[in-house]
MIDOSE-1310 file (N, C-alpha, C; in nm, 2 decimals, decimal comma, always signed):
residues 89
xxxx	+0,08/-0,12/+0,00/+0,00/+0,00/+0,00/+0,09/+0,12/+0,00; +0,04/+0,23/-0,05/+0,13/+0,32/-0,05/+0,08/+0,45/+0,06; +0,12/+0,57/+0,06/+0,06/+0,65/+0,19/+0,05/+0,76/+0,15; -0,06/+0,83/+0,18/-0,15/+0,91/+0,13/-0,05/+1,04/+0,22
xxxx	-0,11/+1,18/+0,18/-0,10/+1,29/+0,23/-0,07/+1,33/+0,35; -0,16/+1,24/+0,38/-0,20/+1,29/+0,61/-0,13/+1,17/+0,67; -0,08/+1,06/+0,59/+0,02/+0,97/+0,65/-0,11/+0,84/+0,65; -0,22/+0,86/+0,59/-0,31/+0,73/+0,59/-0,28/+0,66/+0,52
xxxx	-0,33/+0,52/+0,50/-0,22/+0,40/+0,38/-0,39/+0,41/+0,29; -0,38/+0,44/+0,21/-0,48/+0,40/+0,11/-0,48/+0,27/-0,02; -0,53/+0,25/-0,08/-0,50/+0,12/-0,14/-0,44/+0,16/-0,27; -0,41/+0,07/-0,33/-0,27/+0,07/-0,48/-0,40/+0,10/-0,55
xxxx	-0,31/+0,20/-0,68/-0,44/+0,20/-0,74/-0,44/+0,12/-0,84; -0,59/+0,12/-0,90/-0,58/-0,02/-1,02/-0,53/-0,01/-1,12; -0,52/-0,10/-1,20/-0,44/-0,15/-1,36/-0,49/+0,02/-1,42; -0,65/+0,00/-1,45/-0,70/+0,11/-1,50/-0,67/+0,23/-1,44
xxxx	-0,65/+0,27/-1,32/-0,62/+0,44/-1,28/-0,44/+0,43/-1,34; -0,41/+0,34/-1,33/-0,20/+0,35/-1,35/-0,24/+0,39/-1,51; -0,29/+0,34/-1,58/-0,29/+0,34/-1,74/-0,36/+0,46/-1,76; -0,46/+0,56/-1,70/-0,50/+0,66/-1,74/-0,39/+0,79/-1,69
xxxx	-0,35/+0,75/-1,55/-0,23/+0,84/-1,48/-0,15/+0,91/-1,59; -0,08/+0,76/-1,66/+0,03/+0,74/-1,76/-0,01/+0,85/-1,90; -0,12/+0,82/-1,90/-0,19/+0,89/-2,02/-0,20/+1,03/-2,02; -0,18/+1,07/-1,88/-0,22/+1,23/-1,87/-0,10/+1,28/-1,85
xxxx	+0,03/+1,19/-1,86/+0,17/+1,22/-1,87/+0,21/+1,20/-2,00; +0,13/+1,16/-2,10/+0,16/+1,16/-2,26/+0,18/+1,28/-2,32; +0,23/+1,26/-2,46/+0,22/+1,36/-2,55/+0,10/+1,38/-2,62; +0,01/+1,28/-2,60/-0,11/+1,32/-2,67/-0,18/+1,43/-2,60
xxxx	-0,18/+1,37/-2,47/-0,29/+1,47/-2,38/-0,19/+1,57/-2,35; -0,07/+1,63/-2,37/-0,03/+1,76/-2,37/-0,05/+1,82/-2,52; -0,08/+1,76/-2,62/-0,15/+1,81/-2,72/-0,30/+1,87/-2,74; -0,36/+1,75/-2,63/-0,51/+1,77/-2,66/-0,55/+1,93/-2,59
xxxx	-0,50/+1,86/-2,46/-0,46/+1,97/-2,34/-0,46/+2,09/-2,38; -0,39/+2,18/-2,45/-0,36/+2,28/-2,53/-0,44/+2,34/-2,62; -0,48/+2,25/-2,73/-0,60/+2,26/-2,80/-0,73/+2,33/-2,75; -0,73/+2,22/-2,66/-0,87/+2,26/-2,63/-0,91/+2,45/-2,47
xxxx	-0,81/+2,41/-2,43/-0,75/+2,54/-2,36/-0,76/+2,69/-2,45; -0,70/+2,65/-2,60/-0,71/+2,74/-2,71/-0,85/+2,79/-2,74; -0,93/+2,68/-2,76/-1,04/+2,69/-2,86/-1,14/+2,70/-2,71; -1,14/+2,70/-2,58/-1,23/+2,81/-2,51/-1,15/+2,93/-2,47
xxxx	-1,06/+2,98/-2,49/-1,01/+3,10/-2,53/-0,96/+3,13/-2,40; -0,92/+2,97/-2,28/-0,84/+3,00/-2,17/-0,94/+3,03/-2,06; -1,08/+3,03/-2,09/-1,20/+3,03/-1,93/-1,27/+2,90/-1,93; -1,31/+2,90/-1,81/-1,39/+2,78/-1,74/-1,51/+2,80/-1,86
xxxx	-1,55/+2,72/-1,92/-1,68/+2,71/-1,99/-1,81/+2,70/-1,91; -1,77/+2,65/-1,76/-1,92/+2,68/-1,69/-1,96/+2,82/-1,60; -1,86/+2,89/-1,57/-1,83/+3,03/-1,52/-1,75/+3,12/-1,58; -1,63/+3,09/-1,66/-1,62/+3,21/-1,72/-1,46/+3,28/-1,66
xxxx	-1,41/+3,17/-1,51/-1,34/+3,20/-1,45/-1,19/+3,18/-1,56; -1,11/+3,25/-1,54/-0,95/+3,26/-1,61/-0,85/+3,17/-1,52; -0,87/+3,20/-1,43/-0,75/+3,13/-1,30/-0,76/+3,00/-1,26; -0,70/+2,85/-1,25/-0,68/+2,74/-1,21/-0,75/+2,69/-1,26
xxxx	-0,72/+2,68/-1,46/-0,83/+2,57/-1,56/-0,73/+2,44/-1,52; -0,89/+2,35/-1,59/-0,85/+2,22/-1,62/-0,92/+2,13/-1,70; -0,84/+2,08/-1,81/-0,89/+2,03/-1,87/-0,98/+1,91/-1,86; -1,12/+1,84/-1,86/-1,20/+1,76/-1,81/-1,20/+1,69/-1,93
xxxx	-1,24/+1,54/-1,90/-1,30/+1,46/-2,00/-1,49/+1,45/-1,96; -1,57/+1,53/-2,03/-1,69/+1,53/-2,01/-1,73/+1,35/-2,04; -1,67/+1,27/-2,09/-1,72/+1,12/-2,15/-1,57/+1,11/-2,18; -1,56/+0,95/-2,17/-1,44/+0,89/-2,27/-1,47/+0,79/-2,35
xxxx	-1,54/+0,84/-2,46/-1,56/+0,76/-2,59/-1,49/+0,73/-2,66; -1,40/+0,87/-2,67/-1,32/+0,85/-2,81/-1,13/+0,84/-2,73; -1,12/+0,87/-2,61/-1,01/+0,87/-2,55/-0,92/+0,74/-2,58; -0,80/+0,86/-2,62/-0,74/+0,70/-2,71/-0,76/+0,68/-2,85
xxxx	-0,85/+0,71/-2,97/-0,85/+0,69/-3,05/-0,90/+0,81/-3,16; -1,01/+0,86/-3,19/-1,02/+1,00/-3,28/-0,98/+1,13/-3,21; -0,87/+1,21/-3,26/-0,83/+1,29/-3,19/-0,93/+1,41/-3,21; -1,00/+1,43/-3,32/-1,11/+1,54/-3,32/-1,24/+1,52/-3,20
xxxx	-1,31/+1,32/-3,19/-1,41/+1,29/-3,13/-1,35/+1,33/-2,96; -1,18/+1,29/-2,94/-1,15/+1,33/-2,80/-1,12/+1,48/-2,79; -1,08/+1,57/-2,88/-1,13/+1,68/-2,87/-1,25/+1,81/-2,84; -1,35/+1,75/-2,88/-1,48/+1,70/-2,86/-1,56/+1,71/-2,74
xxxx	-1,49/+1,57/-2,66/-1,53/+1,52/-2,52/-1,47/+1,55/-2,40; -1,38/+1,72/-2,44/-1,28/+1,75/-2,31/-1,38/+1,91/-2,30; -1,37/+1,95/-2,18/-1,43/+2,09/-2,19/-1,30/+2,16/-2,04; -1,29/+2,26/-2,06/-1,22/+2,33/-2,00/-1,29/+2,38/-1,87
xxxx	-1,26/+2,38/-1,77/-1,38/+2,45/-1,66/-1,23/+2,48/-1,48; -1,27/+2,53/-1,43/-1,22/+2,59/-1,36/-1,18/+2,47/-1,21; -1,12/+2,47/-1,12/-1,10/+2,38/-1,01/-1,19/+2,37/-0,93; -1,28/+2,50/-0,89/-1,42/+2,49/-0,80/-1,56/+2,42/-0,90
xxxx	-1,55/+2,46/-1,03/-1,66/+2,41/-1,13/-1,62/+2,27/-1,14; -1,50/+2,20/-1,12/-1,46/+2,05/-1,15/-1,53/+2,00/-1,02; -1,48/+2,07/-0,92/-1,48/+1,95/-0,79/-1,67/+1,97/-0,76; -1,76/+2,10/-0,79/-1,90/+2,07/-0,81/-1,94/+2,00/-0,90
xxxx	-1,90/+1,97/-1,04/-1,91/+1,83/-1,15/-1,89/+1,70/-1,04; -1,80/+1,69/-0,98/-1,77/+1,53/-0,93/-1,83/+1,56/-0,76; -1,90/+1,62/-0,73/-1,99/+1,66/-0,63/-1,90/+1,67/-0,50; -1,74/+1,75/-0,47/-1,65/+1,74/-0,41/-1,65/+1,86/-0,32
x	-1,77/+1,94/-0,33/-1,80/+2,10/-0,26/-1,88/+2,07/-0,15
C-alpha cells in the first residue's frame, strides 16, 4: 500500500487508474490539453473564470482513439466548477 497525504495508507491503485495516470503524462494529452484550452479562449466554460483551468473529460468515448471525437469530449472549466461536476463541494 502506499501512503496518502495525512500519512493514511490508502490502497494501490488499479491496472485502470496507473494506465490513465500514464496517459495524462503523454504527448497526446499535452496536445489535446492545449487545443482545447485554445479553442475556449483559456475560461472555465461553466463560469467564465480565467485562474486554475483544467482540462475535463466530459465522456471517454473516443479517448485514445479519434483525436477530433477526444477533442470533442474535453471541456475546460475551472477547479471549484470541476470538484462541483464530481460533487466534491
Amino acid at each position: 500500500m502506499r501512503q496518502g497525504r495525512v500519512g493514511r495508507f490508502v490502497s494501490p491503485l488499479s491496472p485502470a487508474q496507473v494506465e490513465y495516470r500514464r496517459y495524462l503524462h503523454g504527448w497526446r494529452w499535452w496536445i489535446l490539453r492545449r487545443l482545447r484550452l485554445r479553442i475556449d479562449g483559456r475560461r472555465c466554460r461553466m463560469c467564465g473564470a480565467e485562474d486554475a483551468l483544467q482540462v475535463h473529460h466530459s465522456v471517454y468515448t473516443h479517448r485514445g482513439g479519434s483525436w477530433l471525437g477526444e477533442l470533442f469530449d474535453l471541456i475546460t472549466v475551472c477547479d471549484d466548477c470541476h470538484s462541483k461536476h464530481h460533487g466534491r463541494t
